[in-house]
N, C-alpha and C positions, 0 to 999 in steps of 0.2 A: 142386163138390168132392164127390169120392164120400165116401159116410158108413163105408167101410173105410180112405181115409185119413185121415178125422178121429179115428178109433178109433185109429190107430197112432200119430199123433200124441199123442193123449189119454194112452195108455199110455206114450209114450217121457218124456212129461213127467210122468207117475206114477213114474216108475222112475227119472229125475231129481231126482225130489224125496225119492225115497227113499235112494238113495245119500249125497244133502248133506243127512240127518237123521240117517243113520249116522256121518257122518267128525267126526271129535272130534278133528285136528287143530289145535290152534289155541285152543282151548278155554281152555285151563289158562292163558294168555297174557292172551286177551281177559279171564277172569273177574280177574288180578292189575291189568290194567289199568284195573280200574273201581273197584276196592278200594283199592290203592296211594296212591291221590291223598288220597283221605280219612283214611285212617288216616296216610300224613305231614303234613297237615295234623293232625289231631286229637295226634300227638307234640310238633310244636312249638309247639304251645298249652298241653300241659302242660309242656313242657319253657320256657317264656317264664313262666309262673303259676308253677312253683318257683325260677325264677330270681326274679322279684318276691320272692314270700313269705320266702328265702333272705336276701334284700339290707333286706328291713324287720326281721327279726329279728335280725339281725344291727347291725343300726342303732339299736336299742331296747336289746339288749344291752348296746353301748359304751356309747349313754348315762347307764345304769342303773350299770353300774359307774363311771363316773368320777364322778356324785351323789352316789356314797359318800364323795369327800372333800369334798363342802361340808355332808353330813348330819353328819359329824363334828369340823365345823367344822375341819378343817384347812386350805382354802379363805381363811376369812375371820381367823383367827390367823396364818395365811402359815406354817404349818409342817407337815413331812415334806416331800414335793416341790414344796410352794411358797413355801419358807424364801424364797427369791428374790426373790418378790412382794410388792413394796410400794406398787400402787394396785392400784385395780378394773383398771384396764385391762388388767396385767401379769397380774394373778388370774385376767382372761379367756383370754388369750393362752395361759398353761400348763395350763389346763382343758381348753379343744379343743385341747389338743397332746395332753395325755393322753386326750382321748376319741376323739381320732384315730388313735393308739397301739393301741387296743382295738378299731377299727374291721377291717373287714376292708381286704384290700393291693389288690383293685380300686378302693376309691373315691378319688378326688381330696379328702380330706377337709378337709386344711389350706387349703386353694384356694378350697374352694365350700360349705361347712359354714358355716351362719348359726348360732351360738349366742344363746339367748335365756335370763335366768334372773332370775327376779322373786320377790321376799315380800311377805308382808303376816300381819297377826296372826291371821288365821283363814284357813279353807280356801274361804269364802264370797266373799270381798274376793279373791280371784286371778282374772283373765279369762285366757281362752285366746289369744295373741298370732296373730296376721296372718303366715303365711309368704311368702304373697306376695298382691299385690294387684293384681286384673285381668290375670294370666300372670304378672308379675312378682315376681322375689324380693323378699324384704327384703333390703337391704343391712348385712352387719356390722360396720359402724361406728354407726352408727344404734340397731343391736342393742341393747336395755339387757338389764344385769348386774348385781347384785344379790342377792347371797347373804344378807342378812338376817344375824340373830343366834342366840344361843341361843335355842331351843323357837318360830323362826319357822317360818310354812310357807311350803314355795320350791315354786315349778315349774319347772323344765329342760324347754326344749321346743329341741330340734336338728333344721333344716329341713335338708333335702339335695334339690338336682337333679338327679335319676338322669339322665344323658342316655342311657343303655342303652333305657332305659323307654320311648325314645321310638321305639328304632330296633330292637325286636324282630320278628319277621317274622311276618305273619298278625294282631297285634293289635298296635292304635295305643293305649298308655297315655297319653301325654303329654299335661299338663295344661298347661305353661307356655307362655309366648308363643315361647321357642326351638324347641321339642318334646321336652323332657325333661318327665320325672314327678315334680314336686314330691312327695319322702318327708316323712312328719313322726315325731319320735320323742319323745316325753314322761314325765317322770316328775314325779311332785308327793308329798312327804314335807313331815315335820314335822321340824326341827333336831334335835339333841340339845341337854341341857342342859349346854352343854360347860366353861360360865363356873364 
């Protein structure tokens, strides 16, 4: 091979490589397509983490307001909206309706909302109840209820099975054996002296 047409060679492929360093065709496509992936990823991770935070505040919420009437002892004197109630069990029954009421209109609250509510004479003697055990819930029948009396102290703890929790895209929340995210919502006060 003569060394004039290695030379022309050498140059046609110089001038090849200069042309496709110049063309910027294409560019503004390729750089969106390496970008695009991650940044929608990184949106519906935030967009799935304020749907969480959203559905727990909101569940903390409910709870806090409807504890209002057993702190006030309306609850266990069966009066204003639970004139109607004349066991625990019925006391139960229209507590999680009313804290289902205050709930937000996504959850299945009446359905799948485990209420738990216990006293005792100090804030020392109260344990934190089991929402679920080994994946599973507790069941609300099972559930104890227990509003105490005047100046006892109560804790409201309302378990919930997000099944959203489980089926958000990009993160697995779910903690149960179905693959929802067991919520938990609590408040712990002292009665009023209402006697």
């Amino acid at each position: 091979m003569a060394p004039t047409a290695a030379k022309g060679r050498c140059r046609r492929a110089i001038e090849l490589l200069r042309r496709w360093q110049a063309a910027q065709s294409g560019a503004t496509a390729i750089e969106f397509g390496m970008v695009a992936l991650p940044f929608v990823l990184l949106l519906f991770g935030i967009l799935s983490v304020c749907l969480y935070f959203f559905t727990t505040f909101t569940l903390e919420n409910a709870v806090w307001q409807a504890a209002r009437a057993i702190r006030t002892g309306q609850v266990q004197q069966s009066q204003g909206d639970y004139t109607a109630a004349t066991t625990n069990d019925d006391r139960k029954k229209l507590f999680k309706k009313a804290m289902c009421a205050k709930a937000p209109s996504f959850f299945n609250c009446l359905g799948k909302a485990v209420v738990i509510v216990q006293s005792n004479a100090n804030f020392g003697s109260i344990v934190e109840p089991k929402c679920a055990t080994n994946g599973v819930m507790a069941e609300e029948a099972t559930a104890a209820f227990d509003p105490g009396n005047a100046s006892s102290v109560v804790l409201v703890t309302v378990c919930y099975p997000w099944d959203f929790g489980g089926k958000l895209p990009f993160i697995r929340l779910g903690n149960l054996q179905n693959g929802a995210l067991l919520m938990q919502a609590s408040v712990t006060f002292r009665t009023e002296p209402y006697n």
